[in-house]
C-alpha positions in Angstrom: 105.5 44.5 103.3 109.2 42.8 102.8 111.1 44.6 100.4 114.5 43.8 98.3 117.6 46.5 97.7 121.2 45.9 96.4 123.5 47.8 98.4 126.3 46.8 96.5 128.9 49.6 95.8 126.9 51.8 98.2 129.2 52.4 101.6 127.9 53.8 104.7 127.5 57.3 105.4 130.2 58.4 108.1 128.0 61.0 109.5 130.0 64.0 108.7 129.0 66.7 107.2 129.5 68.1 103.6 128.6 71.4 102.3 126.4 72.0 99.6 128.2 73.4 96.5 128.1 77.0 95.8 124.7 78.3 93.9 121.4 79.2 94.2 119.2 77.2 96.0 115.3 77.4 96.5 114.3 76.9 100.3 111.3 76.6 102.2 111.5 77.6 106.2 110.5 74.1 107.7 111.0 75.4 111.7 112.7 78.4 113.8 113.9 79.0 117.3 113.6 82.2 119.0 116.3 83.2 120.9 118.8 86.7 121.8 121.9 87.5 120.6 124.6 87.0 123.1 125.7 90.6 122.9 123.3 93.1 123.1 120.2 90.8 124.3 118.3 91.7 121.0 115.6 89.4 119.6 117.2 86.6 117.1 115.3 84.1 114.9 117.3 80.7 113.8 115.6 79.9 110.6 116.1 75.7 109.7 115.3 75.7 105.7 115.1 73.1 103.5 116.5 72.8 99.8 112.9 72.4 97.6 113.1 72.2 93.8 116.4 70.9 93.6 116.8 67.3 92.2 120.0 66.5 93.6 119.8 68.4 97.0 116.3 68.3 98.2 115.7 67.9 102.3 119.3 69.5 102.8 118.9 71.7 105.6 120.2 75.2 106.2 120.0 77.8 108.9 119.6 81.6 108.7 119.4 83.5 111.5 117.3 86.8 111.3 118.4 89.5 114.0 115.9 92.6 114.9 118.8 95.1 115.7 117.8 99.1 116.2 117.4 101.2 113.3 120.8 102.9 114.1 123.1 99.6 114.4 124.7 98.5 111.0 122.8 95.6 109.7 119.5 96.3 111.0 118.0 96.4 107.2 119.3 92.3 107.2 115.9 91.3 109.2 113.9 94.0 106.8 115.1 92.3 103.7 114.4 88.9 104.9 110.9 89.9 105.9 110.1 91.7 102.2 111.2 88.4 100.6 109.0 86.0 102.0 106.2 88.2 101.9 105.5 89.6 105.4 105.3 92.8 106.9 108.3 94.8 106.8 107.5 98.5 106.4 107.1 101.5 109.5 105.9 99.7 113.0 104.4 96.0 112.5 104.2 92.6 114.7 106.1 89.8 113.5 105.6 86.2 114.1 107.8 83.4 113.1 104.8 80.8 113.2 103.7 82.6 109.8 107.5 82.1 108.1 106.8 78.4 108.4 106.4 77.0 104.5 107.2 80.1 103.4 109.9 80.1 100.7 113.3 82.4 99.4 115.7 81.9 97.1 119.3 81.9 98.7 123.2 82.1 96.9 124.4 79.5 99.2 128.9 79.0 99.6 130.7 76.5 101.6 132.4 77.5 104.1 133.6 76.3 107.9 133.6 77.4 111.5 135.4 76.4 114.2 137.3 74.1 111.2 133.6 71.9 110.6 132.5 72.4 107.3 128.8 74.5 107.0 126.8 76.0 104.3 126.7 79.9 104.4 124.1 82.2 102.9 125.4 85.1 101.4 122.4 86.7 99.7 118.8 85.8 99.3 116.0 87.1 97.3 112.4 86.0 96.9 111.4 82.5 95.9 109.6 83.4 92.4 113.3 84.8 91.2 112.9 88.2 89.1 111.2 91.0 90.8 110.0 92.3 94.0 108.1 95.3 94.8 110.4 98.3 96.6 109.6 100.9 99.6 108.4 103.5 96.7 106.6 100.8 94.6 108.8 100.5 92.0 109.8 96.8 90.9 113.1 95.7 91.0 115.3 92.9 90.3 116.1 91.3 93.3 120.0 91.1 92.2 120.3 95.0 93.3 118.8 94.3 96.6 121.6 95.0 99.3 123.2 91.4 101.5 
């Protein structure tokens, strides 16, 4: 089917990069690769998300990665936290699967920021999708604003 469109005033992307503006952002976890960090050898997760619900930013892409560090390194609760918000096992010793994350949403408060002098999109905290409250370890509900990362 032929189609018209006016692309007067519009100019070509040039295929760099900008950085979402800094806020809160709804995604949904569209695809992951497994891999290991590069010190250490410990299992890492590179989460590609997409922004959903947002009318000017949705199908931006982000990444997360999710490390699984030992209990006694600083940051091992990171990959805990992430696992509590989308709703999968998290608690004493349990499997984990990153086929399940797939369509599996979080909220994220999202910054721009650069590496290696490109401009990216940094996550700096995420809670759960459905915004307010989350259950804790003891049961207790909380608001997800407390939560630590």
């Amino acid at each position: 089917m032929k189609h018209s469109y006016d692309s007067t005033g519009v100019a070509p992307l040039d295929g760099s990069f900008v950085a979402l503006p800094e806020g809160d952002y709804d995604l949904a976890i569209i695809d992951y690769k497994e891999k290991e960090t590069k010190k250490g050898s410990y299992p890492l997760v590179s989460v590609k998300c997409e922004v959903v619900d947002s009318l000017k930013h949705d199908g931006s892409k982000i990444f997360y990665n999710v490390t699984f560090l030992p209990p006694d390194m600083p940051g091992a609760g990171m990959a805990i936290h992430f696992l509590k918000t989308i709703g999968e096992p998290w608690e004493g010793k349990f499997d984990w699967d990153p086929d399940q994350w797939i369509g599996k949403r979080f909220r994220a408060h999202i910054v721009p920021d650069t590496y290696e002098g490109k401009p990216q999109n940094k996550i700096v905290r995420i809670s759960a999708s459905d915004g307010n409250l989350i259950t804790t370890a003891a049961g207790n509900k909380s608001d997800n604003e407390d939560l630590p990362f």
